[in-house]
N, C-alpha and C positions, 0 to 999 in steps of 0.2 A: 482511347485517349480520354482522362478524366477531362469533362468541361466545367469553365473556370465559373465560380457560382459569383464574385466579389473580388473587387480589390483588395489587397493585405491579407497576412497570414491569420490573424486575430480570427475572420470569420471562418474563414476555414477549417482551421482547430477546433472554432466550437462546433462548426457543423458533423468534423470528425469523431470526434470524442464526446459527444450527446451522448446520454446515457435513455436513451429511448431510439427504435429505429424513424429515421429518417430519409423520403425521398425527396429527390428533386424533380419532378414529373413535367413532360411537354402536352400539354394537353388539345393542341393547337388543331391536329389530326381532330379530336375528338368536335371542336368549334366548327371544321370544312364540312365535318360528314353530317353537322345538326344544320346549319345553312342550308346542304344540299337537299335535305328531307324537308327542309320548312320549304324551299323553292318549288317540291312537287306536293307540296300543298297539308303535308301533316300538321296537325295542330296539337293530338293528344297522343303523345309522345307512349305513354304507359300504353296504351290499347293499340300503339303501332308495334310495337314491341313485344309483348305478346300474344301477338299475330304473326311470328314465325322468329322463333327462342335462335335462328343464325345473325339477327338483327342483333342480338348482344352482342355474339361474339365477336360482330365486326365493331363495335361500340371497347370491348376491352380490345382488343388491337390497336386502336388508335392510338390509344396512351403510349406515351415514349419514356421510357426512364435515364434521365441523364447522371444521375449521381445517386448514390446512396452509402451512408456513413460506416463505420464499423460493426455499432451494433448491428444494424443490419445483415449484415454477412455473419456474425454469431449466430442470431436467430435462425438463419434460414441453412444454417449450416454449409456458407459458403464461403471456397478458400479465397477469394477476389470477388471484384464487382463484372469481370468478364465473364465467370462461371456461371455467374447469377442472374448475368441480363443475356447469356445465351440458352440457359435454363427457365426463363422466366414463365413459358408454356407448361414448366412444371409446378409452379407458384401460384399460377392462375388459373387454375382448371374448375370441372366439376360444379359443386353448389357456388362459387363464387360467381357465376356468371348470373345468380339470379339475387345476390346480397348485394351487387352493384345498381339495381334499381333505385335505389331513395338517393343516389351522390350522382346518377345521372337524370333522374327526374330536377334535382337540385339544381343541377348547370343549365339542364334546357331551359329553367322558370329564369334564367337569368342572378341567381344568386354565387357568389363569389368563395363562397367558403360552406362545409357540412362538415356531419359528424354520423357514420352511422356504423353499424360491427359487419363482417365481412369474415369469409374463410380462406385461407391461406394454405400453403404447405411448404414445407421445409423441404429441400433437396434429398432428403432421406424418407421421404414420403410420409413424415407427421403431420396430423391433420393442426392447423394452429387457428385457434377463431382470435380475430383480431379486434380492435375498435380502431376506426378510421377516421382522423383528423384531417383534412384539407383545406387548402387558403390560394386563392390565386394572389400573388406576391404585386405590390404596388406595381403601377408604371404595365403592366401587363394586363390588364383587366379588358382592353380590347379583342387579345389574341389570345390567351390563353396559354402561351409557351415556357412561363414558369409558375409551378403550382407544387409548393411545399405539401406534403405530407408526412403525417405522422404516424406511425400504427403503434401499437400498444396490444401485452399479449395478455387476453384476458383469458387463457384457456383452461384454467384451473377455476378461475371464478362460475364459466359455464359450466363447465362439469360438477359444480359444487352446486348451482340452478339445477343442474338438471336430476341430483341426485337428492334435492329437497324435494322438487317434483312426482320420480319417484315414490319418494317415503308417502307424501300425500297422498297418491293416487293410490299405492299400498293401502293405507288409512282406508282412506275413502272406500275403496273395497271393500275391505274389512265390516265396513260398516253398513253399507248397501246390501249386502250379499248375505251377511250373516244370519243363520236360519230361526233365530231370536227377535224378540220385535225390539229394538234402542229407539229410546229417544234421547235427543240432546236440550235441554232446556238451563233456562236462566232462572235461580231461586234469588235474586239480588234482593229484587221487592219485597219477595216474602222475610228474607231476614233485616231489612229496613226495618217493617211491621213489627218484629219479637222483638230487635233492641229498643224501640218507643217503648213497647210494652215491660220492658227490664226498665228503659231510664225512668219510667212512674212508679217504681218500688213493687212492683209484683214480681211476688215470689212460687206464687201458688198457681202454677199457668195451669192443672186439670181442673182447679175449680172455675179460675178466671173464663178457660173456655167452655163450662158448664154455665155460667153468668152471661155470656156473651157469646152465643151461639153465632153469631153475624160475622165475628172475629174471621171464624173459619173458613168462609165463602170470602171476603175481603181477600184471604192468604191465596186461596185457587185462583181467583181474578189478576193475581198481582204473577203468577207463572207465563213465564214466555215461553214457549214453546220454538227452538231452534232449527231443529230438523230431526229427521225420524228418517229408515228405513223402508226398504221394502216390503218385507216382510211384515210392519205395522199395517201397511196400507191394505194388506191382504186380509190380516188377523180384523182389521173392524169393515172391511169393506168399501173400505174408499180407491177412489181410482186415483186423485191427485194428492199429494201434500197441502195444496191450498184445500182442498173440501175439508180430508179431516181435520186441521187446523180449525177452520170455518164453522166444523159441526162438534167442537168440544165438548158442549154442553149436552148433545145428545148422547157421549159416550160417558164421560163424568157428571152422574145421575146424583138426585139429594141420597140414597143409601152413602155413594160412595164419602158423605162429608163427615160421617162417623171414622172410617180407616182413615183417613184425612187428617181428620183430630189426631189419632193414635201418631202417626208419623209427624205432625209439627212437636208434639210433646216428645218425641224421638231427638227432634232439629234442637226441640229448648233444653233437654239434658246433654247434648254436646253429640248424639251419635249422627255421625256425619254418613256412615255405611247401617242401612236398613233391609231387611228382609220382611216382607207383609205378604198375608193373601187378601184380594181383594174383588169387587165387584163394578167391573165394566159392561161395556154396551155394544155391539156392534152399532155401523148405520143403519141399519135392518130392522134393529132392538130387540134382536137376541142379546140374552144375559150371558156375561163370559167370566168365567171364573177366573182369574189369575194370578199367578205369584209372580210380584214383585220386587226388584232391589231395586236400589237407591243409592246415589254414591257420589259425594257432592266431590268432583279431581281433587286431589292437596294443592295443585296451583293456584286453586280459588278459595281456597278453605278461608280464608279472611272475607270475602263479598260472597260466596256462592253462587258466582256466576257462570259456571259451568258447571254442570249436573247430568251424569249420565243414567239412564233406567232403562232393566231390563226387563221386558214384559215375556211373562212363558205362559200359555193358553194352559190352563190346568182344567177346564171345562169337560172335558171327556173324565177325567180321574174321578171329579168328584162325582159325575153321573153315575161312574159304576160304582163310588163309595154308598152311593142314595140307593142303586138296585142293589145290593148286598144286605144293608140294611132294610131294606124292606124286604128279600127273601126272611133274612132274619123274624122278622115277625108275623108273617105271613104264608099260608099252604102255598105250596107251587100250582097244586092243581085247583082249588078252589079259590086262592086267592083272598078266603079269607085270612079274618085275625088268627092266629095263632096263641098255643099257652104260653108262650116266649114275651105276649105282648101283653095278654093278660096279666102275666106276674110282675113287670115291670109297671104296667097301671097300677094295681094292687101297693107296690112298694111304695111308688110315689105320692098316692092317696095317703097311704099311712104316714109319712112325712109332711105333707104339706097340707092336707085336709082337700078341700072345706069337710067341718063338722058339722051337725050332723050328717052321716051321709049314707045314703039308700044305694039298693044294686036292683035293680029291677032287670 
């Protein structure tokens, strides 16, 4: 037997025909059983409560559902409110007995009304994650035995949270794990610096920063450095992201402010994707050879404030390019010079001098 919420058809119809589910909940059961806990002495409701997870589910028991609208029986995929409130054990199962925390923490502090998301299921066994509106209705605030609620299905918006999540954590993988060193940094500052130096009518930025060698340490100063991988940490030897951050100066050495040059004269002619080899540091202060890209995303291409770079250790390569070339000019077994090196002296002397010149 439906019970009566109001006099006259008027609220009733709206209550009917709400276009959101609505219940009408007695919550009164729920008011005796928090009485009877604070009588034997509970005070911290959360820490009694999980101290044995059957204390919920006499906590959702309590609640009595006296009415609920139409949509509600759409949603929950039920043909009447009899099916639904003798089913209701299959609506309120599972994780919901622990997303009921924050609307029963909310009653016990004494407040009158929450809002928190909660899991549901439909008679057909769909999982539905819900958001929870509740109000205990005037005139009732003592006992608790009418208490509007609202649900609302948010199950598409979750699944669309949790599939952005996903995709990040994908990302982030991605980016953690890959056997290349990345960094992520911020060039904003550094193209702040070029455009001053475009709005003073310079046009000639390799002489300028031949004039103004300072230019170029200014431009390194002005790089944020965002986050980096694993695999950097390893490549220079550091054990945290805060050290190598911390120790930049020891890895990006005065050599490295010549390749430095070379790639802002890259940024002032428009090439926003670079390839350099170049010379870093461990923290150790071995020298590491590297090939470098550059590759300012097109979603920042107006501020350059996201900049990806990939560092590849090319240091063993050129080791064996250096012992090649020294077999090259030198005996294997002696070690000495060779005629290979000799005649290359020879050549170079006759091109460049100095005159006069003696062979002793």
């Amino acid at each position: 037997m439906a019970v009566s919420l109001a006099q006259g058809l008027d609220f009733e119809d709206m209550f009917d025909m709400a276009p959101v589910s609505l219940w009408m909940e007695d919550y009164s059961g729920l008011q005796q059983l928090f009485d009877q806990w604070r009588a034997e002495g509970v005070t911290n409701l959360l820490a009694f409560l999980q101290e044995d997870p059957a204390r919920l589910q006499r906590c959702s028991k309590a609640y009595r559902v006296l009415r609920v609208n139409q949509f509600t029986l759409d949603l929950f995929k039920a043909p009447d409110q009899h099916t639904l409130q003798t089913r209701l054990d299959e609506v309120f199962r599972g994780d919901m007995h622990h997303t009921i925390l924050v609307e029963l923490l909310a009653m016990w502090n004494g407040e009158l009304s929450f809002t928190t998301r909660s899991v549901n299921y439909d008679l057909q066994g769909r999982r539905i994650d819900v958001e929870v509106n509740a109000r205990v209705l005037p005139g009732y605030e003592n006992c608790w035995s009418r208490v509007l609620v609202s649900l609302k299905d948010v199950t598409a918006e979750v699944h669309s949270i949790e599939q952005i999540q996903r995709s990040e954590q994908y990302a982030r993988d991605l980016f953690e794990h890959s056997p290349i060193s990345l960094w992520v940094e911020d060039f904003s500052g550094v193209k702040r610096l070029l455009d001053e130096v475009r709005a003073k009518g310079i046009t000639d930025f390799k002489t300028f920063l031949k004039v103004h060698p300072e230019f170029v340490k200014r431009c390194l100063q002005e790089i944020v450095v965002i986050d980096v991988n694993q695999q950097t940490l390893e490549m220079f030897g550091a054990v945290t992201k805060i050290e190598l951050i911390e120790n930049l100066p020891k890895i990006l050495r005065t050599e490295m402010h010549e390749s430095f040059a070379n790639q802002l004269q890259g940024l002032w002619d428009g090439e926003l994707v670079q390839q350099r080899e170049v010379v870093n540091y461990a923290l150790n202060g071995d020298a590491l050879y590297i090939h470098l890209e550059l590759s300012i995303l097109t979603s920042h291409a107006k501020n350059w404030g996201l900049v990806l770079m990939s560092l590849v250790n090319i240091t063993a390569r050129k080791q064996a390019e250096a012992y090649l070339e020294y077999l090259g000019k030198h005996d294997v077994l002696t070690q000495l010079r060779n005629r290979a090196f000799y005649m290359e002296e020879l050549n170079r002397l006759s091109r460049k001098g100095p005159w006069p010149l003696s062979v002793v």
